[in-house]
DSSP file (Angstrom, degrees, kcal/mol; ACC not computed):
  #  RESIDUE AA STRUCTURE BP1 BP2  ACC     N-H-->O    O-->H-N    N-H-->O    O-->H-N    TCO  KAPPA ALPHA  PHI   PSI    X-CA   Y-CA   Z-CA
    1    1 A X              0   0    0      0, 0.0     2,-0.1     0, 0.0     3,-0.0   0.000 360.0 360.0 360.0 126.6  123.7  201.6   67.7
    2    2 A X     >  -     0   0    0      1,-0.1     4,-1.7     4,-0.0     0, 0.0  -0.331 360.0-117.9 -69.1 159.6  126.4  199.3   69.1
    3    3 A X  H  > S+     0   0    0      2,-0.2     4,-1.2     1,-0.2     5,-0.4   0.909 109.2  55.0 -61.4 -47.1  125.8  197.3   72.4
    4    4 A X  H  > S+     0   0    0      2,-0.3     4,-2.2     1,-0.2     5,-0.3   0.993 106.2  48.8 -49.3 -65.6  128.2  198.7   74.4
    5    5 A X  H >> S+     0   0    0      1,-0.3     4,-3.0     2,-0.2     3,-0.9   0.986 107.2  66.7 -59.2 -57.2  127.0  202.4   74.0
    6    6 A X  H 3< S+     0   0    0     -4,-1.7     3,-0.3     1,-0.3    -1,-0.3   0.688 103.4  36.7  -8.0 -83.9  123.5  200.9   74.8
    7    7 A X  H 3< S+     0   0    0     -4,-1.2    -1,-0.3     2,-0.3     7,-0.2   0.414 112.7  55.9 -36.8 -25.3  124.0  200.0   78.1
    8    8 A X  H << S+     0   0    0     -4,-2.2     3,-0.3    -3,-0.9    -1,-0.2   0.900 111.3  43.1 -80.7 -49.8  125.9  202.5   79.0
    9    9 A X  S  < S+     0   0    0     -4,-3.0     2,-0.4    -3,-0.3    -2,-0.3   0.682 120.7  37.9 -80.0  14.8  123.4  205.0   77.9
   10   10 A X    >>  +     0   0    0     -5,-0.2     4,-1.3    -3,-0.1     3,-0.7  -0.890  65.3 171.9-153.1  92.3  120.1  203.2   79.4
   11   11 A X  H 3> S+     0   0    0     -2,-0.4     4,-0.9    -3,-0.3    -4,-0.1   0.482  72.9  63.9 -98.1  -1.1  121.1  201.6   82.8
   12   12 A X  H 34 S+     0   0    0      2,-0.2    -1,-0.2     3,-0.1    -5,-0.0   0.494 103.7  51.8 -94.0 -11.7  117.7  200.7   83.9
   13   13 A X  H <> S+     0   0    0     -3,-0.7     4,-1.0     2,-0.2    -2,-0.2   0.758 109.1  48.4 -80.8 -30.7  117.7  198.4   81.0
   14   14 A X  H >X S+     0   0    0     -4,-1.3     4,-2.0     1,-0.3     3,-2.0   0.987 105.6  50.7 -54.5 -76.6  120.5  197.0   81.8
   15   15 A X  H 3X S+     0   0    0     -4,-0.9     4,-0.8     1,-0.3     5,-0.3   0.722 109.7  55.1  -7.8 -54.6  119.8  196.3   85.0
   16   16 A X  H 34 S+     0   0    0      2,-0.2     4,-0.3     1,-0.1    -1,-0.3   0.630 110.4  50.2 -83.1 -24.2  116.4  194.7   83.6
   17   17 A X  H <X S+     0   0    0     -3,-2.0     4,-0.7    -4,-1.0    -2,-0.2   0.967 107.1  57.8 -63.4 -76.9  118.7  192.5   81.4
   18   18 A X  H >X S+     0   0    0     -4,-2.0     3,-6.4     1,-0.2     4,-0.6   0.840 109.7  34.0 -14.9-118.4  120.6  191.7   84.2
   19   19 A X  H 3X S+     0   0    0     -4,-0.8     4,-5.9     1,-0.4     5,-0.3   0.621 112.1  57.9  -9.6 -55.5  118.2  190.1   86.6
   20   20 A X  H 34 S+     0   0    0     -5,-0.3    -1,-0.4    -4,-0.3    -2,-0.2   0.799 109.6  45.6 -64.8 -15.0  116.1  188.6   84.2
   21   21 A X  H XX S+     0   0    0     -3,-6.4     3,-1.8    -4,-0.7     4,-0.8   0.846 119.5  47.2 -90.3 -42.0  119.3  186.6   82.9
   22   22 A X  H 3X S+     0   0    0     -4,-0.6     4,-2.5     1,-0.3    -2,-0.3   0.989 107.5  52.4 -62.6 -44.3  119.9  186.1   86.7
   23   23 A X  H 3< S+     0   0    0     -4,-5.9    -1,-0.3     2,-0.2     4,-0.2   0.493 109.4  50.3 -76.6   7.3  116.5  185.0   87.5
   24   24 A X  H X4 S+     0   0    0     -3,-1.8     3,-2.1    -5,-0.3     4,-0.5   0.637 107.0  58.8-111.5 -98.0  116.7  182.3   84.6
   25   25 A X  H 3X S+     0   0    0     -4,-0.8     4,-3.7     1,-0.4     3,-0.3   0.351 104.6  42.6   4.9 -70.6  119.6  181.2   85.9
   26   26 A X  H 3X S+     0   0    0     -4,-2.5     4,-1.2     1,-0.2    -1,-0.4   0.628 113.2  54.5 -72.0  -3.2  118.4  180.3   89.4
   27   27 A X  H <4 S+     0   0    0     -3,-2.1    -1,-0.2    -5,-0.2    -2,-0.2   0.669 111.4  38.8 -95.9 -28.4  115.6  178.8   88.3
   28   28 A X  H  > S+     0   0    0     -4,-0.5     4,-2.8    -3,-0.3    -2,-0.2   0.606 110.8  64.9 -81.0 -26.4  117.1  176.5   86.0
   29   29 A X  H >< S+     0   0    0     -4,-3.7     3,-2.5    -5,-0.3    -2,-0.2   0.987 108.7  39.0 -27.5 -73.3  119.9  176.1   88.8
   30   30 A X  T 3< S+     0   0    0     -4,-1.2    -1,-0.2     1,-0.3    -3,-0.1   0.348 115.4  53.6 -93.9  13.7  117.1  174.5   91.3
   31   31 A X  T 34 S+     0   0    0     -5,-0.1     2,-0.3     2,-0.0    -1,-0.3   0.742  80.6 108.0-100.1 -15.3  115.6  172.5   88.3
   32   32 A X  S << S-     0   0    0     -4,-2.8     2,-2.2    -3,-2.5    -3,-0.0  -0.338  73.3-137.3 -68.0 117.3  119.2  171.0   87.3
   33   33 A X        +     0   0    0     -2,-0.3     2,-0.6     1,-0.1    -1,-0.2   0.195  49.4 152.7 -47.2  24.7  118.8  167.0   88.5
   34   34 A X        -     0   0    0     -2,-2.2     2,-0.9     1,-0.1    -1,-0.1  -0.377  28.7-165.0 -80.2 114.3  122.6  167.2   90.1
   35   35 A X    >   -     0   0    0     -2,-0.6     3,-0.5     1,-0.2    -1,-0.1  -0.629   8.5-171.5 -92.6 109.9  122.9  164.5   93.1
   36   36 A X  T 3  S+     0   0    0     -2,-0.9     2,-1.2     1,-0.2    -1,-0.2   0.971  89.1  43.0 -59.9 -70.1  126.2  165.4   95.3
   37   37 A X  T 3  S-     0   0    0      2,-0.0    -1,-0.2     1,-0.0    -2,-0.0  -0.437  83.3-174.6 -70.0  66.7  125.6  162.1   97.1
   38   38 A X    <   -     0   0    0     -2,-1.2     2,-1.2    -3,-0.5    -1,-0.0   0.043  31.5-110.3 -64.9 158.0  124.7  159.5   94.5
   39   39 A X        +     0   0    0      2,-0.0     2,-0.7     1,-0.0    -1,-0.1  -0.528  48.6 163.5-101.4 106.8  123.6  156.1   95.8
   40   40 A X        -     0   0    0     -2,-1.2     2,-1.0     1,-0.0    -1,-0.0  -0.806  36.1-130.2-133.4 115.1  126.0  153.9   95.0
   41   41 A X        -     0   0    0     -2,-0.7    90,-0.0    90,-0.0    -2,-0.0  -0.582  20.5-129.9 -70.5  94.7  126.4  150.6   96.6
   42   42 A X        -     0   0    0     -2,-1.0     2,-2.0     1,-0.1    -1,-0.0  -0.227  20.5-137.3 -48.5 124.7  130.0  149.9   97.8
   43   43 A X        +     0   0    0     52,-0.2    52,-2.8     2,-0.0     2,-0.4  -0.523  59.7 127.8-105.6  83.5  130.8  146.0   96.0
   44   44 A X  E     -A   94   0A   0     -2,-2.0    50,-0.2    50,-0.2     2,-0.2  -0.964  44.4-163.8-124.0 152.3  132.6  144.5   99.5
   45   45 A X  E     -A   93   0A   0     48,-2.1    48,-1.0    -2,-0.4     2,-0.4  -0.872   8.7-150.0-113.5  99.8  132.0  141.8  101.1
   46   46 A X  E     -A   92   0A   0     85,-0.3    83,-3.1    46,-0.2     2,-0.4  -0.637   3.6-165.0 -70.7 118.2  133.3  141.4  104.8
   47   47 A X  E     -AB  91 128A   0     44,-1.4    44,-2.2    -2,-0.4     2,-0.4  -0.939  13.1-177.2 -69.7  95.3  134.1  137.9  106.0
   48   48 A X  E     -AB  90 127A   0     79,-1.6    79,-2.5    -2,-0.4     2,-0.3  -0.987   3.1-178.9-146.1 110.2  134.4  138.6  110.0
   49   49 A X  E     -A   89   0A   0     40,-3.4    40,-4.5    -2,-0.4     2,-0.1  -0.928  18.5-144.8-144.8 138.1  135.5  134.8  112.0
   50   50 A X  E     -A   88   0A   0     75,-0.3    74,-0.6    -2,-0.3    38,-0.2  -0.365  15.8-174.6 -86.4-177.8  135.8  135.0  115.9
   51   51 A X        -     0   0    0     36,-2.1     2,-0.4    72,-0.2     3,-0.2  -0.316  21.4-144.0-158.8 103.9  138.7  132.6  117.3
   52   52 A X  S    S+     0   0    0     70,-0.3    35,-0.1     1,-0.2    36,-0.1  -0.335  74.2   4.1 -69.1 101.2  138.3  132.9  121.1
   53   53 A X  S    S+     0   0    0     -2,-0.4    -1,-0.2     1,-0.4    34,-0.0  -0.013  96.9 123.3 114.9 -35.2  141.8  132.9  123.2
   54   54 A X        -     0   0    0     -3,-0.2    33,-2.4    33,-0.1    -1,-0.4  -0.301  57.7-129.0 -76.6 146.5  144.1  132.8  120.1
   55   55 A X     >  -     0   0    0     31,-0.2    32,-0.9    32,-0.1     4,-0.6   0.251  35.7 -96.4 -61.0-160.0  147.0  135.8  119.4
   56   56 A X  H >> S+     0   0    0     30,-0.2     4,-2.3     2,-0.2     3,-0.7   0.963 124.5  56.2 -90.0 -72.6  147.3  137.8  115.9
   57   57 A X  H 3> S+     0   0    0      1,-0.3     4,-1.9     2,-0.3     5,-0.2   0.681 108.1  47.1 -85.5 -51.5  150.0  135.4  114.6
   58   58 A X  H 3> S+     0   0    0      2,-0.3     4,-2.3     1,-0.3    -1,-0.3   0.756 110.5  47.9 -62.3 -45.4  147.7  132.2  115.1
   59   59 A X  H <X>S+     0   0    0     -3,-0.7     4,-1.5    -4,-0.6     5,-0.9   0.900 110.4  57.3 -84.5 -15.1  144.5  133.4  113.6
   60   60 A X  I  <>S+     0   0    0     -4,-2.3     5,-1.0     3,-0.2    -2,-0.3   0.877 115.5  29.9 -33.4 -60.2  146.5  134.4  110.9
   61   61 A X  I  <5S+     0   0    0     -4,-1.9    -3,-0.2    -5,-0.2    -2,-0.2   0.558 131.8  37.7 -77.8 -21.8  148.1  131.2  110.1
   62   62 A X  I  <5S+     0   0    0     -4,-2.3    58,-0.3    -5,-0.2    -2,-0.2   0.673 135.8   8.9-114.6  -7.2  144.9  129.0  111.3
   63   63 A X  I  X5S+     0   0    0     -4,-1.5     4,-2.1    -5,-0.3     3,-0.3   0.736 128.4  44.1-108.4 -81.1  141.7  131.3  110.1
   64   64 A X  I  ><S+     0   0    0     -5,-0.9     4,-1.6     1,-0.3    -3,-0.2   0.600 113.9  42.9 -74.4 -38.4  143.0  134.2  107.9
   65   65 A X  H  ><S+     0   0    0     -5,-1.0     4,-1.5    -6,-0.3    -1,-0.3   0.990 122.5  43.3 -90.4 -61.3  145.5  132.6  105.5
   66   66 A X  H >> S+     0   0    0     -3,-0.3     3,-2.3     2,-0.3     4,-2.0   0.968 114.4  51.3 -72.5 -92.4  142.7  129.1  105.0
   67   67 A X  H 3X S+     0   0    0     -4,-2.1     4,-3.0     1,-0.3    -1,-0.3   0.792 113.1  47.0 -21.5 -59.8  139.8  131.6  104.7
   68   68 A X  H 3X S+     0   0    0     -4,-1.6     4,-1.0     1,-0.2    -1,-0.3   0.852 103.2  55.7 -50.1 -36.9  141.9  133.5  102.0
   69   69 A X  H << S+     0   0    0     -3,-2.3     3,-0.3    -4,-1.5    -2,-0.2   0.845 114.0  49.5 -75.4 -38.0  143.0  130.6   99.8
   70   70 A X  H >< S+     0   0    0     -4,-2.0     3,-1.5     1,-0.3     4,-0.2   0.954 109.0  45.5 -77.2 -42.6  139.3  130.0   99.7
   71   71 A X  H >< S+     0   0    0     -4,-3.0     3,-1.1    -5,-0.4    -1,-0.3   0.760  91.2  79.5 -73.6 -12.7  138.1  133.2   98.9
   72   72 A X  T 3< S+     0   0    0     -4,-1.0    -1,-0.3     1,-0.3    -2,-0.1   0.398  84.9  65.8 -79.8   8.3  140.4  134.1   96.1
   73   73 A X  T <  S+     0   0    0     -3,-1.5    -1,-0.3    -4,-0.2    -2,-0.1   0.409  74.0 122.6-117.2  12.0  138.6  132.0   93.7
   74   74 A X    X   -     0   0    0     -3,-1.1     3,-1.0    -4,-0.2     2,-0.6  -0.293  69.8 -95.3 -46.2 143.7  135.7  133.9   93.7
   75   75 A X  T 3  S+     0   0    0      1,-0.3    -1,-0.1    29,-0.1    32,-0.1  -0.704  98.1   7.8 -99.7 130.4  134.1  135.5   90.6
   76   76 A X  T 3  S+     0   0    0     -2,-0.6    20,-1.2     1,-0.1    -1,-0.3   0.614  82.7 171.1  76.5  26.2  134.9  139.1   89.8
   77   77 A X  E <   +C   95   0A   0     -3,-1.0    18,-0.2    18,-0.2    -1,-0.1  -0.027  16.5 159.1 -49.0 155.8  137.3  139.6   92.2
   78   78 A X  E     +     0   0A   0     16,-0.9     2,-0.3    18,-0.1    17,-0.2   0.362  69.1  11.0-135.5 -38.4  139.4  142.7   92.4
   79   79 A X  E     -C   94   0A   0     15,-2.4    15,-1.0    -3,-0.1     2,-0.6  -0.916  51.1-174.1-146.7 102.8  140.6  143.0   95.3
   80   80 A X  E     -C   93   0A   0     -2,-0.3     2,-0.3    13,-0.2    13,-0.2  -0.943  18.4-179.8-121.1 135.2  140.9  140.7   98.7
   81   81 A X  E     -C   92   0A   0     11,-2.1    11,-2.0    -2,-0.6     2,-0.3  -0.979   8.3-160.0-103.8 113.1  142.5  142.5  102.2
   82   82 A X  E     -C   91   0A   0     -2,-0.3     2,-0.3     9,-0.3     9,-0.2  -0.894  12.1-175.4 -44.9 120.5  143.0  140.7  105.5
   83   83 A X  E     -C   90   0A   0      7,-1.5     7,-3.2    -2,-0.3     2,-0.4  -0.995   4.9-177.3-138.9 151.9  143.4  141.7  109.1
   84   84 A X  E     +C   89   0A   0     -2,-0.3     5,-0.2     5,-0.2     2,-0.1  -0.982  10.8 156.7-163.2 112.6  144.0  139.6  112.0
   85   85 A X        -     0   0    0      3,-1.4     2,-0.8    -2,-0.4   -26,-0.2  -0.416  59.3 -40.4-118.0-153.1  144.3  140.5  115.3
   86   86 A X  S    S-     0   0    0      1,-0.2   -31,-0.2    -2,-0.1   -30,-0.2  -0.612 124.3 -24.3 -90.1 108.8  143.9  138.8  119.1
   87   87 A X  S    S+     0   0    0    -33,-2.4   -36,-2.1   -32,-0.9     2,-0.4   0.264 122.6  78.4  72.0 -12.3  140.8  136.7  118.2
   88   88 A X  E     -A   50   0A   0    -38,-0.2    -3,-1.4    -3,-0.2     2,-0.4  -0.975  55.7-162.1-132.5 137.5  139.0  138.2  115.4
   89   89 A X  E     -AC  49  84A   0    -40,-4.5   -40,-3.4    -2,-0.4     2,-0.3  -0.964  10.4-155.3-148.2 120.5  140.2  137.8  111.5
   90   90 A X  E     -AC  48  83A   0     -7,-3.2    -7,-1.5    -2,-0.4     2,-1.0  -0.913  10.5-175.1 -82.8  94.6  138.7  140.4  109.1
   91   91 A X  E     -AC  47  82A   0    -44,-2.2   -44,-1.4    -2,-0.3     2,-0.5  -0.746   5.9-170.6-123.8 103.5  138.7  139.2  105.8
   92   92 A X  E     -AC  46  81A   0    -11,-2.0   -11,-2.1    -2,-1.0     2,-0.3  -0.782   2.9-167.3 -98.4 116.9  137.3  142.3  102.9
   93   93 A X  E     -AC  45  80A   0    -48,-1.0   -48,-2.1    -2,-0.5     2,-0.5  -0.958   1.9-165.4-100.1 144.7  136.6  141.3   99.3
   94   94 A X  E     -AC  44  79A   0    -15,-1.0   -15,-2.4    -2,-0.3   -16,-0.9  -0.999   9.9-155.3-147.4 129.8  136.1  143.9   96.7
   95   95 A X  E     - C   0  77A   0    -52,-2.8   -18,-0.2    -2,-0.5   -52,-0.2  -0.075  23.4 -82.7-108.2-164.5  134.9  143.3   94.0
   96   96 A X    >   -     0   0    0    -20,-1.2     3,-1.3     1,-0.2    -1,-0.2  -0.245  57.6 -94.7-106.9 142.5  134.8  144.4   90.5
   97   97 A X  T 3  S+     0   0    0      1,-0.2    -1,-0.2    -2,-0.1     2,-0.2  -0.550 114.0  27.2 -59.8 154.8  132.1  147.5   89.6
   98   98 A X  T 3  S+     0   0    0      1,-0.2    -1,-0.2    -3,-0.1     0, 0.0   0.091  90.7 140.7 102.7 -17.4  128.9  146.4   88.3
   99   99 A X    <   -     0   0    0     -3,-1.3     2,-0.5    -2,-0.2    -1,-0.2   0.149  49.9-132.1 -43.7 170.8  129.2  142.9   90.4
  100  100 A X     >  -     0   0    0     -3,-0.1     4,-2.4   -57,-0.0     2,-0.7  -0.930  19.9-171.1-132.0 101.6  125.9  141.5   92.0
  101  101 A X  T  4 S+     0   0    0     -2,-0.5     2,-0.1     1,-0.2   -57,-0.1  -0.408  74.2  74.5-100.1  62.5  126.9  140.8   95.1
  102  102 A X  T >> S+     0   0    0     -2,-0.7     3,-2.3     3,-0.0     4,-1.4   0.538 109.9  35.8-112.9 -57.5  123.9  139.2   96.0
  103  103 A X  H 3> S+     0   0    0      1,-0.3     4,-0.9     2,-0.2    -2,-0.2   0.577 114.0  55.7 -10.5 -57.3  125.2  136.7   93.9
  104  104 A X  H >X S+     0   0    0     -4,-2.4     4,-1.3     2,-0.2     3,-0.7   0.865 105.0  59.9 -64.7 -40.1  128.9  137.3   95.0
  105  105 A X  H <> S+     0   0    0     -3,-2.3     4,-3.1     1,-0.3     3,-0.4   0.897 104.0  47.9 -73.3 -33.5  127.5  136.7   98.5
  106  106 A X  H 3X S+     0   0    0     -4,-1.4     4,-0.8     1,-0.3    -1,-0.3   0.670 106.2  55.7 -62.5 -32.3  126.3  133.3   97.7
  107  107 A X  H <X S+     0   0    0     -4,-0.9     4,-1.5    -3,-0.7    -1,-0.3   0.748 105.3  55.6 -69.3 -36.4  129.3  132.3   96.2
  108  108 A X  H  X S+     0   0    0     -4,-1.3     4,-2.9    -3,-0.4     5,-0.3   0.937 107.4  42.1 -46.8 -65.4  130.9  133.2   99.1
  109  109 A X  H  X S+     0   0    0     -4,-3.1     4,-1.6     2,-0.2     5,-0.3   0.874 109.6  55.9 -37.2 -89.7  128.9  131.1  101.7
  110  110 A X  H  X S+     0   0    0     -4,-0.8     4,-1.5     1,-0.3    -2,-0.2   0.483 113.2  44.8 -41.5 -61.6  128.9  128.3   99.5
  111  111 A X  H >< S+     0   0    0     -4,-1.5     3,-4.6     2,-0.2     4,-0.5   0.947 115.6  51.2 -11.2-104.3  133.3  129.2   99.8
  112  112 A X  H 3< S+     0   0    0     -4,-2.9    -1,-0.2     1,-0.3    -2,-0.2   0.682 102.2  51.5 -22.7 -41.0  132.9  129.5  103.5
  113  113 A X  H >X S+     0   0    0     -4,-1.6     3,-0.7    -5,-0.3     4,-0.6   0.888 114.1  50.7 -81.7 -26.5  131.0  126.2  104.3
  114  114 A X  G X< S+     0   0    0     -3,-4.6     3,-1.0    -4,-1.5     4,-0.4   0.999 112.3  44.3 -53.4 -66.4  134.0  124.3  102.2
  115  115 A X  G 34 S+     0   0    0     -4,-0.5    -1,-0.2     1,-0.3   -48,-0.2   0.238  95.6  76.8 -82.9  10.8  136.8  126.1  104.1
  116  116 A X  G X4 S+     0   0    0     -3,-0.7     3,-3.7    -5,-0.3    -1,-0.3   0.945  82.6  67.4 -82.1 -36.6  135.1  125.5  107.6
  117  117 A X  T << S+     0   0    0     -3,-1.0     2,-1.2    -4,-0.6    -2,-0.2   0.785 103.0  50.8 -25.8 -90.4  136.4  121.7  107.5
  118  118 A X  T 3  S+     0   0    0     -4,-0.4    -1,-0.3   -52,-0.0    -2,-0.1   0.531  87.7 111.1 -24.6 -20.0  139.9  123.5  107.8
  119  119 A X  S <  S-     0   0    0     -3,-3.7   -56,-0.1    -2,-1.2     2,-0.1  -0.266  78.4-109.8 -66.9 151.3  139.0  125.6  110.7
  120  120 A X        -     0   0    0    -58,-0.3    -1,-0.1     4,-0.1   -58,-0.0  -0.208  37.5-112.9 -68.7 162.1  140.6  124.9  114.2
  121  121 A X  S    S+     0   0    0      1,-0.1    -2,-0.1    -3,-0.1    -1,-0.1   0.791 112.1  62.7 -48.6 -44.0  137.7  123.6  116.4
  122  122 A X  S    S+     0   0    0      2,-0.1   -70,-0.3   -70,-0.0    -1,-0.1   0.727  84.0  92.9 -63.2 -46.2  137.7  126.7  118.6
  123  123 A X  S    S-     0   0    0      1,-0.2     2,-0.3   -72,-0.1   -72,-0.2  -0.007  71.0-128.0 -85.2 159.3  136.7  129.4  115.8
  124  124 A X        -     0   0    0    -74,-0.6   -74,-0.2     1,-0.2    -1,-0.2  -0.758  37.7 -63.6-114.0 152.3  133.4  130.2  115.4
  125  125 A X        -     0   0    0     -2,-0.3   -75,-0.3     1,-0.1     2,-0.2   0.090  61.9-106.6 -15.8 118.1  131.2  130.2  112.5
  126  126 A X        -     0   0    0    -14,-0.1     2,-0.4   -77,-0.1   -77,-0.2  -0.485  29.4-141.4 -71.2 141.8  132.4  132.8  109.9
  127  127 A X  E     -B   48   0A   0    -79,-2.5   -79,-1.6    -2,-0.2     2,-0.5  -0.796  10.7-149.9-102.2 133.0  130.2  135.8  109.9
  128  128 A X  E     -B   47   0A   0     -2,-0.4     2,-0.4   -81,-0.2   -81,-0.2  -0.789  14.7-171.7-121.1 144.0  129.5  137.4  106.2
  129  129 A X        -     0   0    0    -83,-3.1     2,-0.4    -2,-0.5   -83,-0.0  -0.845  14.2-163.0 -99.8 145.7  128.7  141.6  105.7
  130  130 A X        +     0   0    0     -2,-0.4     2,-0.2   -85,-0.2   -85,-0.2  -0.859  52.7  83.5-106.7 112.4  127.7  143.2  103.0
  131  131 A X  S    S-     0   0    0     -2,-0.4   -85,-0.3   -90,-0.0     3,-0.1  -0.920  79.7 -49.0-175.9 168.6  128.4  147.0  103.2
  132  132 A X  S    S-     0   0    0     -2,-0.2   -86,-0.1     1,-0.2    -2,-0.0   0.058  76.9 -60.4 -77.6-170.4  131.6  149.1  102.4
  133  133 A X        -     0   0    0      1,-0.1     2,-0.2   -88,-0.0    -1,-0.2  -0.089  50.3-142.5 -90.4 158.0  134.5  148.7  103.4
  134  134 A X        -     0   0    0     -3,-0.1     2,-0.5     2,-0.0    -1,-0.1  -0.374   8.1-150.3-100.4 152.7  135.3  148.8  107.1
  135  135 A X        -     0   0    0     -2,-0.2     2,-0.5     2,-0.0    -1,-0.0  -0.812   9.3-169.9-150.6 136.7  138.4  150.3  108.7
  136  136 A X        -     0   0    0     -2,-0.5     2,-2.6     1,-0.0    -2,-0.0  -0.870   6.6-161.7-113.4  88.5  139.8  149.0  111.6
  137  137 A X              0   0    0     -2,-0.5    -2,-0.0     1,-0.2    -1,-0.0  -0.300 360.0 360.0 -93.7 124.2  142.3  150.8  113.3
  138  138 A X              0   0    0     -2,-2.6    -1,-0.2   -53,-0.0     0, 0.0   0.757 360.0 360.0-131.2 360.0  144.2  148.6  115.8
């Protein structure tokens, strides 16, 4: 007897086929380990330096630009971004996958406490983040 002709003639087996193939189905469904939302640690580090009273163009050229030159020699780098507005200069490093940015952060201070000597008087202490990456629109 072929399969076809089977089913056809015995539809309560089928049916019994069915289900049981469906019901293994959802049951290895809600057993499959798949995580939509892994946790996965974004590797930025945000640099965040106040500079009270000064325009865009100034903390750019007296914060942003000093603060950059310093950070680019950091290890595992991929990626460094800057934004500088009226008082505040954002400075995002991104690093390489698999980095340890506990590590990276520490290399960073260490960075940071060189390149305050350079700092205008005015500017405060640079502030350091770790968490992804921020976007700022202004």
């Amino acid at each position: 007897m072929n399969l076809p002709k089977l089913f056809v003639d015995r539809p309560i087996t089928t049916i019994m086929v069915f289900l049981a193939v469906l019901a293994i189905g959802l049951v290895s469904l809600a057993k499959l380990p798949i995580d939509l939302l892994p946790d996965i640690e974004n590797p930025v580090i945000s640099v965040i330096t106040q500079y009270p009273g000064a325009s865009a163009k100034d903390v750019e050229t007296n914060v942003t630009k000093k603060i950059e030159s310093s950070l680019s020699t950091v290890n595992k780098l991929d990626e460094i971004t800057s934004t500088s507005i009226d008082n505040v200069s954002v400075i995002q490093c991104k690093f390489k996958w698999g980095t340890d940015l506990d590590e990276a952060a520490n290399d960073i201070r260490n960075l940071l406490e060189i390149a305050k000597r350079d700092l205008p008087d005015d500017a405060e202490t640079p502030y350091l983040f770790k968490f992804g990456r921020i976007c700022f629109l202004f």
